[in-house]
One Martini backbone bead per residue (centre of mass of N, CA, C, O) as a GRO file, in nm:
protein
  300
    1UNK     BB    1  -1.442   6.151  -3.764
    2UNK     BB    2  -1.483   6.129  -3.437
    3UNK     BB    3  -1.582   5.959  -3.225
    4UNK     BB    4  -1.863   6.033  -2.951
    5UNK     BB    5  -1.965   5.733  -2.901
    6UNK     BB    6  -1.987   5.473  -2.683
    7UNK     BB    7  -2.042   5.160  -2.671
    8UNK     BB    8  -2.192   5.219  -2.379
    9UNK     BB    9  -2.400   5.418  -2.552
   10UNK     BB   10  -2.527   5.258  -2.794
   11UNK     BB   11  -2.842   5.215  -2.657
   12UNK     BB   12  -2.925   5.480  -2.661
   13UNK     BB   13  -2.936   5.533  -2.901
   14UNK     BB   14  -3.111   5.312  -3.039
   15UNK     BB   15  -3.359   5.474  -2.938
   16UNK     BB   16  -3.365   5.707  -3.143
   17UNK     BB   17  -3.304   5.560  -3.401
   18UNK     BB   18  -3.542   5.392  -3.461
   19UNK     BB   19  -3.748   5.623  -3.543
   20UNK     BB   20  -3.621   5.616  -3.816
   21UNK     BB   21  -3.665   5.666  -4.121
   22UNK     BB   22  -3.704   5.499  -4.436
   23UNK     BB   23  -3.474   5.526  -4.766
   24UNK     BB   24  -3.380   5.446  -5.041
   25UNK     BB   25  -3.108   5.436  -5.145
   26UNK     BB   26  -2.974   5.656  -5.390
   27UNK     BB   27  -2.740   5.757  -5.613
   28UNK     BB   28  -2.586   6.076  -5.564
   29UNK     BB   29  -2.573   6.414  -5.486
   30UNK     BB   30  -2.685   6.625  -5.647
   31UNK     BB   31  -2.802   6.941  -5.782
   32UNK     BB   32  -2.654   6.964  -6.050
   33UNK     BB   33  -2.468   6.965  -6.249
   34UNK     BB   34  -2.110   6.968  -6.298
   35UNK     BB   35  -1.807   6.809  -6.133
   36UNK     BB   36  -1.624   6.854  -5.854
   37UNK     BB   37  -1.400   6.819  -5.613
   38UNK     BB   38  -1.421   6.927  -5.231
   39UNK     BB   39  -1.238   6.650  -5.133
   40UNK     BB   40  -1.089   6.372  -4.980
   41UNK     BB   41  -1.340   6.296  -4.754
   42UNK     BB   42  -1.596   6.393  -4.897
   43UNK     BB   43  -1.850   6.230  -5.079
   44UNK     BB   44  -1.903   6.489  -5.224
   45UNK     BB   45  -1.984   6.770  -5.432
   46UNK     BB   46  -1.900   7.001  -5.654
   47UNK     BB   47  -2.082   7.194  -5.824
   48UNK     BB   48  -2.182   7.316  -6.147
   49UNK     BB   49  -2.381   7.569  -6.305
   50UNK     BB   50  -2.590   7.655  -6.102
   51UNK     BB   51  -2.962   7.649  -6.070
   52UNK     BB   52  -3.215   7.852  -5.889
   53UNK     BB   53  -3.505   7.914  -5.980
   54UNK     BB   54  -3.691   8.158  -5.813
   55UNK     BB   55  -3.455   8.197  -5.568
   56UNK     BB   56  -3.373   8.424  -5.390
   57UNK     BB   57  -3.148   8.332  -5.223
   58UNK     BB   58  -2.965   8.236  -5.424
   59UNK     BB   59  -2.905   8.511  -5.534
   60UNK     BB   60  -2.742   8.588  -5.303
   61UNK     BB   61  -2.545   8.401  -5.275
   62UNK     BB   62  -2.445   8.492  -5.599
   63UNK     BB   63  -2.415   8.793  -5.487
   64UNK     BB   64  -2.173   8.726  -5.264
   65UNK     BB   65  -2.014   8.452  -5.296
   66UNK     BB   66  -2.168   8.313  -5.032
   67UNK     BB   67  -2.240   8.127  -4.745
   68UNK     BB   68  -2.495   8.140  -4.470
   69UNK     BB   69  -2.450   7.957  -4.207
   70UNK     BB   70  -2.641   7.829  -3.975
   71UNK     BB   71  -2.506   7.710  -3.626
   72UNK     BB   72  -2.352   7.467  -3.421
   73UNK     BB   73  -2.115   7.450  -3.180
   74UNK     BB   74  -2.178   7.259  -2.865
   75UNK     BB   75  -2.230   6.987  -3.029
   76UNK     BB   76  -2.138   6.691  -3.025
   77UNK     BB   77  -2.144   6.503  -3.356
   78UNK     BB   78  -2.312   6.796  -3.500
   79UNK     BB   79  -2.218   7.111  -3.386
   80UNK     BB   80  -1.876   7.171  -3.388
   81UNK     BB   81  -1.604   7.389  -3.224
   82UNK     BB   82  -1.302   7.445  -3.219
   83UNK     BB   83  -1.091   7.629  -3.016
   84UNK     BB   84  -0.806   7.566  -3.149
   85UNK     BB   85  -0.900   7.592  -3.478
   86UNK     BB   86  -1.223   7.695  -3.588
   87UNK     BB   87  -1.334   7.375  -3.651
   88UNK     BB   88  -1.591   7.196  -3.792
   89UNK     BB   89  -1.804   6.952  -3.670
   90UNK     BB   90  -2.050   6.702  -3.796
   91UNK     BB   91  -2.296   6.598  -3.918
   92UNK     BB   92  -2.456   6.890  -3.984
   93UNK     BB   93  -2.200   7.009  -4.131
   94UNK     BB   94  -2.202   6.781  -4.358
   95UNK     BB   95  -2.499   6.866  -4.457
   96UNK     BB   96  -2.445   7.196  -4.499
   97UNK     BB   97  -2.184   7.122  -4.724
   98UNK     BB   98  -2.386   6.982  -4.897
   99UNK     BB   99  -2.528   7.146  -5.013
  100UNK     BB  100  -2.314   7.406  -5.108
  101UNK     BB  101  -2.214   7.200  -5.311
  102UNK     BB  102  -2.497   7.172  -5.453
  103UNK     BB  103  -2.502   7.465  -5.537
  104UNK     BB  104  -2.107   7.561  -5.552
  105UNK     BB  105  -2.017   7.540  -5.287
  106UNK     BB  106  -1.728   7.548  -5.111
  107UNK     BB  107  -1.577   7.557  -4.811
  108UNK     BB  108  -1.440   7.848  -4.859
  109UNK     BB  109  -1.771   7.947  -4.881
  110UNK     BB  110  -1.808   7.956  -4.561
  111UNK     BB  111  -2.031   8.094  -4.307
  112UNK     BB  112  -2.045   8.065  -3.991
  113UNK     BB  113  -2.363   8.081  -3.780
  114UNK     BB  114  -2.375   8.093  -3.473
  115UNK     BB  115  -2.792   8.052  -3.349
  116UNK     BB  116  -2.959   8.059  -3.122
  117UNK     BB  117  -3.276   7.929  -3.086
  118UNK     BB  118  -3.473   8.154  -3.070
  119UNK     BB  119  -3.283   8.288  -3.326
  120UNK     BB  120  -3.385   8.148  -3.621
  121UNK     BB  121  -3.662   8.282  -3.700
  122UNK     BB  122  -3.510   8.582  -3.731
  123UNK     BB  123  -3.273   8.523  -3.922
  124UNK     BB  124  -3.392   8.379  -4.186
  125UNK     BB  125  -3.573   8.642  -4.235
  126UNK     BB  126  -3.373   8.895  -4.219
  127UNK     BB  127  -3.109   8.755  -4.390
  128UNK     BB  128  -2.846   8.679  -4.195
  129UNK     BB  129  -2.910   8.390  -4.351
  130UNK     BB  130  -2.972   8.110  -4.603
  131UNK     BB  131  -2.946   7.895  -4.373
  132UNK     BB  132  -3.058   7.629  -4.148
  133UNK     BB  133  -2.807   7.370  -3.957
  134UNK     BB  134  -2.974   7.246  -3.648
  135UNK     BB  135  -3.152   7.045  -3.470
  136UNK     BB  136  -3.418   7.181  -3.638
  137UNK     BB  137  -3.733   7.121  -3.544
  138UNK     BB  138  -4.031   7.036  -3.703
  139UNK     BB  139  -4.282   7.268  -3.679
  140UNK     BB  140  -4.577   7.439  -3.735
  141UNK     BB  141  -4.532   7.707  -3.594
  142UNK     BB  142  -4.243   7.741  -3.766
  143UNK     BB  143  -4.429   7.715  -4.043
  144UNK     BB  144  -4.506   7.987  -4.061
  145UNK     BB  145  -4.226   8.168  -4.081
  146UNK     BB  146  -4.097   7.890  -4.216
  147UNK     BB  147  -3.887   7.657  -4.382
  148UNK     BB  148  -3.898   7.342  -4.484
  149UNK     BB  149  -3.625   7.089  -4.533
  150UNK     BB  150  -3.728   6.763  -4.536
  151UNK     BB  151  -3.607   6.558  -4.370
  152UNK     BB  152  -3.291   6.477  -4.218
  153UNK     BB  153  -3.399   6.352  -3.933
  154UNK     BB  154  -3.471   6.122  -3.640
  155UNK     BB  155  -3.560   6.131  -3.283
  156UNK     BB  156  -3.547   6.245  -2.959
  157UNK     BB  157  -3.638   6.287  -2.630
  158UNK     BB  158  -3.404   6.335  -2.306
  159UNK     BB  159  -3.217   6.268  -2.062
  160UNK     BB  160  -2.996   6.439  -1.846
  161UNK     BB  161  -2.746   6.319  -1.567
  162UNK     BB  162  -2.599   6.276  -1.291
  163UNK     BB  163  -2.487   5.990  -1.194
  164UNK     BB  164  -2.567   5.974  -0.915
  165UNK     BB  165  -2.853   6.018  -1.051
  166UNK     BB  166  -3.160   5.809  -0.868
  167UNK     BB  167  -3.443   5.980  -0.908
  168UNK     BB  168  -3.389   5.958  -1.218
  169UNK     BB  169  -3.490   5.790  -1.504
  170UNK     BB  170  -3.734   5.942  -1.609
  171UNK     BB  171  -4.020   6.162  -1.715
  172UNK     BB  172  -4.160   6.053  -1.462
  173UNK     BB  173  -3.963   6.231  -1.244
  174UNK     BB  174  -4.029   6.514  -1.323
  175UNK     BB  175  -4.137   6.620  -1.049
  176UNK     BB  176  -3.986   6.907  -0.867
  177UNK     BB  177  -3.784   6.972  -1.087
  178UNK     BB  178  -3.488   7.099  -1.281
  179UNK     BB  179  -3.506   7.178  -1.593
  180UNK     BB  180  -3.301   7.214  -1.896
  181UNK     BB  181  -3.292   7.458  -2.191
  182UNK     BB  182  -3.319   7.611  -2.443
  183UNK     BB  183  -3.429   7.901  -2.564
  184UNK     BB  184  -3.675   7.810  -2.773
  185UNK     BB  185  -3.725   7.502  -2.747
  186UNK     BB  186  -3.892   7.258  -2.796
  187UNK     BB  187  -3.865   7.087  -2.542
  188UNK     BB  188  -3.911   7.307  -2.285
  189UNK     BB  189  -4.201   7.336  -2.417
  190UNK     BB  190  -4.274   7.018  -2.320
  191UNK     BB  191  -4.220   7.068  -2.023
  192UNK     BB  192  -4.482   7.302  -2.008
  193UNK     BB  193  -4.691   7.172  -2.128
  194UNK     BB  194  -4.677   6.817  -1.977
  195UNK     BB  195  -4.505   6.900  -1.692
  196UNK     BB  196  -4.599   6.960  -1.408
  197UNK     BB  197  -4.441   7.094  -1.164
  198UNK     BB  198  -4.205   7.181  -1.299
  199UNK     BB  199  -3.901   7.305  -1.353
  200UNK     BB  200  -3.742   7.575  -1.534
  201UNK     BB  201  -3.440   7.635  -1.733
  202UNK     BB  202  -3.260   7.910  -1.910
  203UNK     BB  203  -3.048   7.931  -2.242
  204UNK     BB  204  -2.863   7.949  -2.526
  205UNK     BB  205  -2.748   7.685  -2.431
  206UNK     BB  206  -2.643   7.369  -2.376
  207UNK     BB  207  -2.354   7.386  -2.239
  208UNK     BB  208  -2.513   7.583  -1.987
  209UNK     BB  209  -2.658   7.355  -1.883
  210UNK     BB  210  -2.447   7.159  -1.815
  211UNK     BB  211  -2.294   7.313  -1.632
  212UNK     BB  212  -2.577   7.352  -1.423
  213UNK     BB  213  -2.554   7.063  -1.367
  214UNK     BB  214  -2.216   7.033  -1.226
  215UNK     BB  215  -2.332   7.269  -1.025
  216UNK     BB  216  -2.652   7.211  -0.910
  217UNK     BB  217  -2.868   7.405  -1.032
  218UNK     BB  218  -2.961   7.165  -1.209
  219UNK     BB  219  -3.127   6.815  -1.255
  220UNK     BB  220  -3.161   6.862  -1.575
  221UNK     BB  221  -3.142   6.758  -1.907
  222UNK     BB  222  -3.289   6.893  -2.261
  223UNK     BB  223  -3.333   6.682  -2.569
  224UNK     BB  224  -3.174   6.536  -2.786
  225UNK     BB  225  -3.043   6.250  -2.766
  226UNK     BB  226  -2.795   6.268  -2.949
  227UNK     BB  227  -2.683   6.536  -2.754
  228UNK     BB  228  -2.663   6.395  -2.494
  229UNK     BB  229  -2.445   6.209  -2.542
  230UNK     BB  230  -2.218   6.350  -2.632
  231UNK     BB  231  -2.175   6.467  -2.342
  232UNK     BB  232  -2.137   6.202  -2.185
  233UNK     BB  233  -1.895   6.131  -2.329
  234UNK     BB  234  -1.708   6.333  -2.249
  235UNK     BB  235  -1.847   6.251  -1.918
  236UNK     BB  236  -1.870   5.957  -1.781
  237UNK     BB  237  -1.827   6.019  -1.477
  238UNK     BB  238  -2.061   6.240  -1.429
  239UNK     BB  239  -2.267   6.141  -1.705
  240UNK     BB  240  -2.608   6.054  -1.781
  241UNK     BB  241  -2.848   5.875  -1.941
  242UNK     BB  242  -3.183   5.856  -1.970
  243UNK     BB  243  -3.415   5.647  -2.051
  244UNK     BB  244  -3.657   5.724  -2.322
  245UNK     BB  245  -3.780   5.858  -2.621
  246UNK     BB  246  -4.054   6.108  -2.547
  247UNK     BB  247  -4.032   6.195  -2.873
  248UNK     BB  248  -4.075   6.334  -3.203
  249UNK     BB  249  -3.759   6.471  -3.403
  250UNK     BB  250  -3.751   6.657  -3.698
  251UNK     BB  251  -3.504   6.757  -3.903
  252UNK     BB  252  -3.466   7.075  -4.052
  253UNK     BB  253  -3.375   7.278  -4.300
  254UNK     BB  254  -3.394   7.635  -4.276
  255UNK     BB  255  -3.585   7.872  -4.466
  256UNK     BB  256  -3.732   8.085  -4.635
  257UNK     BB  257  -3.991   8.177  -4.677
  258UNK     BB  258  -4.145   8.072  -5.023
  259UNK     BB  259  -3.862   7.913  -5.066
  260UNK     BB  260  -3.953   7.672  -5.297
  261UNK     BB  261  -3.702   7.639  -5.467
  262UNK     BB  262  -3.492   7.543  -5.254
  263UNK     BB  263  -3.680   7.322  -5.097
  264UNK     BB  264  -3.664   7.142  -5.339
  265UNK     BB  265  -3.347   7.128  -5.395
  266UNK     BB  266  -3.287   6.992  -5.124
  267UNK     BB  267  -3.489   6.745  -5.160
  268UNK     BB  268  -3.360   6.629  -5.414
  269UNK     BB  269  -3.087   6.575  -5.288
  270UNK     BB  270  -3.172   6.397  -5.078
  271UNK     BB  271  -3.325   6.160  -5.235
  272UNK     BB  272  -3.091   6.098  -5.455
  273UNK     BB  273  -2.826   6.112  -5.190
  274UNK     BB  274  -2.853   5.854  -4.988
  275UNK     BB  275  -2.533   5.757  -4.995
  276UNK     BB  276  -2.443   6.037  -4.893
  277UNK     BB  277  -2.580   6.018  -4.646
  278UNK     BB  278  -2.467   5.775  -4.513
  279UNK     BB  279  -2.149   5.870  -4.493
  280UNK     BB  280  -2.212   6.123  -4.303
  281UNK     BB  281  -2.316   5.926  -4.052
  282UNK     BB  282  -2.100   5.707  -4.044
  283UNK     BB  283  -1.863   5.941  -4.030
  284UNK     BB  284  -2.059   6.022  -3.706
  285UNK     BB  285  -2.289   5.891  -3.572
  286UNK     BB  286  -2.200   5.606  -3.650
  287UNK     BB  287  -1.965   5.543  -3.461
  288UNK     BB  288  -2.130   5.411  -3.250
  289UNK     BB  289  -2.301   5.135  -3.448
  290UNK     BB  290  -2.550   5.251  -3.563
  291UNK     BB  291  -2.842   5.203  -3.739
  292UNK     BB  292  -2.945   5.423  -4.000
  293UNK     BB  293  -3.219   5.503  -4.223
  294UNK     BB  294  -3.321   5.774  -4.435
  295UNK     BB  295  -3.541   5.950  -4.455
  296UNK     BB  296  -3.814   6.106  -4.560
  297UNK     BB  297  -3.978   6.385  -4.749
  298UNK     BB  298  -4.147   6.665  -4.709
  299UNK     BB  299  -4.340   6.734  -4.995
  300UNK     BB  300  -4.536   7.081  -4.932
   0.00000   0.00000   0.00000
């Protein structure tokens, strides 16, 4: 996985690095059952003979015969899609591949689909995924429709600005602006909800905010720390974070309601496989230097 944040840009992950929760690294890849290798470069393996009783998921993913993993495309550094390659690739990518892995599916039973913020609790809900890992922050509201299994990361929202832009510096700065975030997504939220006098506008991906920040539609975009950071990376000419984050969000895999029996057997991967999760942070968002250390699931 190739660096995705600069060095110049090391502090600024800091900020939302240091949030993360922490848990001591044990075991290995978890899932049970006999493994066999998965790929040459992957920390994980493949499980073999694998069951989880009581999981309707489960069954429909072993009567499909492959998984449908909902996912983000447009996120560099968590969950990016090569467009000459039609390759996924980034933190969430490689933690959805490891589920798969401790299922029995390897990387070539994998269908990504990605699925904007709106409608994840409604792919979710109606079976068009089996599971969805794409930077979908844990609320009390999401976990009426759906469950989650985690966390298994911890952020904070920040605020992205054209280079050039010195009105803005923190969260303290955006009334009378117009700030940019995915529709139906925790932020958007947190700005209409708390920042009074700001204008809000809404696209269906981040990628279409980071656009309208560089054609100057809107004067900053919104989200979680990590996903801004790769943005400004890729045009350090152009773009640059601001301030520090000014919420907690923990990211967290979302399966269908009442599916208790995958939603532990994920959350026991994550407790077991410690060092697995640590390897695929270090090739990911680790490539920046920053040092972060696996979150606690909350068994609910």
């Amino acid at each position: 996985m190739k660096a995705f944040i600069t060095r110049r840009k090391s502090l600024l992950v800091a900020a939302s690095a240091a949030l993360a929760l922490s848990l001591s690294a044990c075991g290995g890849g978890g899932g049970g059952g006999t493994t066999a290798p998965s790929s040459e470069s992957a920390p994980f393996t493949v499980a073999q003979n694998v069951s989880v009783s009581g999981s309707p998921t489960f069954d429909t993913i072993k009567a499909n015969g492959k998984i449908r993993i909902g996912v983000k495309q447009d996120q560099p550094g968590l969950g990016f899609k090569d467009a000459a390659t039609g390759e996924y690739s980034g933190f969430d990518i490689q933690i959805a591949q490891w589920i798969a892995a401790s299922l029995g599916f390897s990387k070539d039973k994998i269908e990504y689909k990605p699925i904007p913020s709106a409608n994840r609790e409604s792919a979710i809900t109606n079976g068009d995924i089996d599971y969805y890992v794409g930077t979908y922050s844990i609320t009390d509201k999401r976990k009426q429709l759906i469950d989650f299994a985690g966390p298994y990361f911890v952020t904070g929202q920040g605020l992205l600005v054209k280079k050039s832009n010195t009105s803005i510096n923190s969260e303290k700065d955006l009334s009378g602006k117009n700030v940019c975030s995915a529709t139906g997504s925790t932020p958007i939220q947190n700005i209409k909800a708390n920042f009074p006098g700001t204008k809000t506008t809404e696209f269906d991906t981040y990628s279409q905010c980071v656009e309208a920040l560089k054609s100057g539609q809107v004067d900053a975009v919104t989200t979680d720390q990590a996903i801004l950071i790769g943005y400004a990376s890729q045009d350090t000419d152009n773009l640059k974070v601001v301030g520090q984050p000014f919420t907690v969000e923990k990211y967290g895999v979302g399966v269908k309601k009442g599916d208790a029996a995958l939603r532990k057997f994920v959350n026991k991967m994550f407790t077991d496989g410690g060092s697995v999760w640590q390897k695929i942070y270090d090739s990911t968002l680790g490539q920046s230097g920053t040092k972060v250390t696996q979150p606690a699931v909350d068994n609910y």
